[in-house]
C-alpha positions as CSV (number, residue, x, y, z in Angstrom):
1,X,46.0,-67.9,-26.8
2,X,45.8,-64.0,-27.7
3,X,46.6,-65.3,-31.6
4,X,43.7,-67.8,-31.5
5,X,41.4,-64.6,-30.6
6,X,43.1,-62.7,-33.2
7,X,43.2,-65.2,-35.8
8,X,39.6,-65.5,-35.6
9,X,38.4,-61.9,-35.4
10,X,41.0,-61.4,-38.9
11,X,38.8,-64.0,-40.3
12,X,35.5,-61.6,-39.9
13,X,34.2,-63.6,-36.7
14,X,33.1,-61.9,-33.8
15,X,35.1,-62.0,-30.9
16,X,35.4,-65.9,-29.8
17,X,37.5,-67.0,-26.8
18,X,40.1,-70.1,-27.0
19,X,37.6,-71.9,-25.3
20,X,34.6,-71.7,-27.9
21,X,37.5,-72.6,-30.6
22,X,38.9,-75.6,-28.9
23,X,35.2,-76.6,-28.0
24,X,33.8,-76.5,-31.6
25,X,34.0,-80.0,-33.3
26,X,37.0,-80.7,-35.8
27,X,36.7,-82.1,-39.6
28,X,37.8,-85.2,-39.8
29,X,39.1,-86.4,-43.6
30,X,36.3,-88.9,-43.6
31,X,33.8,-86.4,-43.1
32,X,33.3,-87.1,-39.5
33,X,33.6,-84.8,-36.7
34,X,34.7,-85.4,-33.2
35,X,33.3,-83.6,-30.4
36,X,36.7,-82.3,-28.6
37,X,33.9,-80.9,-26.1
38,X,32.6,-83.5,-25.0
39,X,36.0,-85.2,-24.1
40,X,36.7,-81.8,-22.5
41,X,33.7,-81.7,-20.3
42,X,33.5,-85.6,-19.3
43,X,37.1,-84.4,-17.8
44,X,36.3,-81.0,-16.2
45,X,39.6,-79.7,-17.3
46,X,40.5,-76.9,-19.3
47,X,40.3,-77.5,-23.0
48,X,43.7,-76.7,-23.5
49,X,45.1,-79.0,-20.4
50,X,44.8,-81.6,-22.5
51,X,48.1,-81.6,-24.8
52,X,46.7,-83.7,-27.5
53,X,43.9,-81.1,-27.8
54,X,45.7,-78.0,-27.9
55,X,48.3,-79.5,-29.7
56,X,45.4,-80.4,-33.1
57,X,44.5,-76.8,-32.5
58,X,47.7,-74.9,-32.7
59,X,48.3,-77.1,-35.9
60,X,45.0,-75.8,-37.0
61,X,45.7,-72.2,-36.7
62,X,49.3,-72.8,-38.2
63,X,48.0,-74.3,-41.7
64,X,45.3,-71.4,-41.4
65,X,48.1,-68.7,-40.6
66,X,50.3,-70.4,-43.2
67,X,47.8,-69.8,-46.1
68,X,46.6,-66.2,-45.3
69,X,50.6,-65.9,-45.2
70,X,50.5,-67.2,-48.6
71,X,47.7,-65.3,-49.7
72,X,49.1,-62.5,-48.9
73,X,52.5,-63.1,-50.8
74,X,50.9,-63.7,-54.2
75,X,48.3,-60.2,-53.9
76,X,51.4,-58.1,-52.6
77,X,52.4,-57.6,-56.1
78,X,49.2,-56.5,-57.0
79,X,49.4,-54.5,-54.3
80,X,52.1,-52.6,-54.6
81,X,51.3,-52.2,-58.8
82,X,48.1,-50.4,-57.7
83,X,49.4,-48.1,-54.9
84,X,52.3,-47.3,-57.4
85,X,49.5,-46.5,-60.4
86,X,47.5,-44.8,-57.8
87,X,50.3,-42.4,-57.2
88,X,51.1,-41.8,-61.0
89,X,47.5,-40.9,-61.0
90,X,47.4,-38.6,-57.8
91,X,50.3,-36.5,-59.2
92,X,48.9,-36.1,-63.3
93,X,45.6,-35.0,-60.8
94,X,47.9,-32.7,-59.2
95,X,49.2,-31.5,-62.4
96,X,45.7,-30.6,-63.7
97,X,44.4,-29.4,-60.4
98,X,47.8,-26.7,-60.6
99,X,46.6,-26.0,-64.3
100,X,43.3,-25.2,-63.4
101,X,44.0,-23.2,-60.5
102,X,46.6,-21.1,-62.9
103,X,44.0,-20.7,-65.6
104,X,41.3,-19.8,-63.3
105,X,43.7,-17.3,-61.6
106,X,44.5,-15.5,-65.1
107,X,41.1,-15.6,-65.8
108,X,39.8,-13.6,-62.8
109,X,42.9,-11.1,-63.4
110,X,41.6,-10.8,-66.7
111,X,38.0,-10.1,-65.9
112,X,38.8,-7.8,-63.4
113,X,41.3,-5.6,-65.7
114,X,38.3,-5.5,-68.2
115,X,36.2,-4.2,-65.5
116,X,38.9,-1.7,-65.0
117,X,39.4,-0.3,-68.5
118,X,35.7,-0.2,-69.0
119,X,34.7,1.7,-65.7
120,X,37.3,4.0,-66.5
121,X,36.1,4.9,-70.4
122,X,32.6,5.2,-69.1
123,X,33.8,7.6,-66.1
124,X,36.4,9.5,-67.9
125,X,39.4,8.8,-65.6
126,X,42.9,9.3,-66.9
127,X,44.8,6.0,-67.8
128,X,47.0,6.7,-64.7
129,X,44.7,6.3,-62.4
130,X,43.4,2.9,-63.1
131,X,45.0,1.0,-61.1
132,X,43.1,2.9,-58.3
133,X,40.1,1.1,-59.1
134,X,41.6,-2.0,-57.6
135,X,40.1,-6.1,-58.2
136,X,36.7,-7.5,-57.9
137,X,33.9,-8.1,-59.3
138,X,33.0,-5.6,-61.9
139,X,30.2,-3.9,-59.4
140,X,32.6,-3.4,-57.4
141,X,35.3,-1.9,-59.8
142,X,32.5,0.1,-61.1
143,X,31.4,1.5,-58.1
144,X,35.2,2.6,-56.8
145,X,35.0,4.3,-60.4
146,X,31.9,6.2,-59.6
147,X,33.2,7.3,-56.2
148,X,36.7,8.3,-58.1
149,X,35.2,10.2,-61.0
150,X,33.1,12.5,-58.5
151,X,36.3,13.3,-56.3
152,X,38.5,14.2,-59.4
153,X,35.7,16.7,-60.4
154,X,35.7,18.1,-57.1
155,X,39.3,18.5,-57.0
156,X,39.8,19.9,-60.4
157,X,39.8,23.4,-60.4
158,X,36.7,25.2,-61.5
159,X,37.1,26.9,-65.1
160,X,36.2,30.6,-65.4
161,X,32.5,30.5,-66.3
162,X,32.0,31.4,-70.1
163,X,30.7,35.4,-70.0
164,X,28.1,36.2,-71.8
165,X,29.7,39.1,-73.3
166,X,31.5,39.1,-76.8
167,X,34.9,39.8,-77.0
168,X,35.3,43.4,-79.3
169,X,38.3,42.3,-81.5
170,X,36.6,39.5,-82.3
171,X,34.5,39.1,-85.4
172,X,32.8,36.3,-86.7
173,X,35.5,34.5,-89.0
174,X,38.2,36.4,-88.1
175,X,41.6,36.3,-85.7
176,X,42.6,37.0,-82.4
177,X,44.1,40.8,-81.7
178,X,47.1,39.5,-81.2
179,X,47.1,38.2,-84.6
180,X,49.4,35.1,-83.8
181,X,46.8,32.6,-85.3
182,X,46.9,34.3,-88.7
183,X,51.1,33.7,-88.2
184,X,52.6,31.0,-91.1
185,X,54.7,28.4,-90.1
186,X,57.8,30.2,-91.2
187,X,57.1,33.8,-88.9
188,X,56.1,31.1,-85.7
189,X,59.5,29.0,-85.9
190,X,61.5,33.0,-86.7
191,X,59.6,33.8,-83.3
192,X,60.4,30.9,-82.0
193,X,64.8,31.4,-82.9
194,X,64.9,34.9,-81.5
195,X,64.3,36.8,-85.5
């Protein structure tokens, strides 16, 4: 009885009991029906107490079973074709998701080291120190840069301030007193060996 239900609701029916099956008229090959109802009722008895009743409807279920079995042989192969070139497809997605991903990654790496070089030119910070700056976007790299320009002028230590007064062996034009600038190449490298 539970396949008749199931039978039915596979075939897009709402939920139907044995009874309302075995009470619905049958198709007779000359176009006819007969009413298995009203057989049914003028007896009182459950439809399917009566063995030549139940027995028309098991072998209609059967051929209907039979051909949804055959149905479902000859679209298997179809089936299976397009979960197979559904896969194929998934994974060359895959592939080009991965690609994109990677490309995008080198991308931001590459945006983010130009941010770097260029905060640093425009702040004056030694090539060591870029790194320093860290990743981001380039307001952020830009503004790290700021905060580490000021702090290496802090830290550097102050140069004597330039006096204001002339230095006497000095003239305009001329040498040092110590007179090493006006030294050729040959008396620097003597100095140099000990001569």
């Amino acid at each position: 009885m539970q396949d008749t239900a199931d039978t039915t609701q596979a075939a897009g029916q709402s939920d139907v009991s044995t009874t309302d099956i075995a009470q619905q008229p049958d198709v007779q090959p000359g176009g006819g029906t007969q009413d298995t109802s009203a057989n049914q009722q003028s007896q009182g008895a459950d439809p399917w107490a009566d063995p030549e009743a139940a027995r028309k409807e098991i072998e209609k279920l059967r051929r209907e079973s039979a051909s949804w079995r055959t149905k479902y042989r000859e679209a298997e192969p179809q089936l299976t074709e397009y979960q197979q070139w559904q896969e194929s497809q998934k994974t060359e997605q895959q592939k080009l998701l991965d690609a994109k991903e990677a490309a995008e990654r080198q991308l931001n790496d590459l945006q983010a080291t130009n941010a770097r070089l260029m905060a640093a030119a425009t702040h004056n910070i030694p090539p060591d120190l870029i790194d320093l700056l860290g990743s981001g976007s380039a307001d952020e790299i830009n503004a790290r840069a700021e905060v580490l320009a000021e702090r290496l002028k802090a830290s550097a230590p102050a140069a004597a301030p330039a006096s204001q007064r002339p230095v006497e062996a000095l003239t305009p034009g001329a040498a040092t007193a110590s007179g090493s600038a006006t030294a050729s190449p040959d008396e620097w490298i003597r100095r140099l060996a000990g001569r």
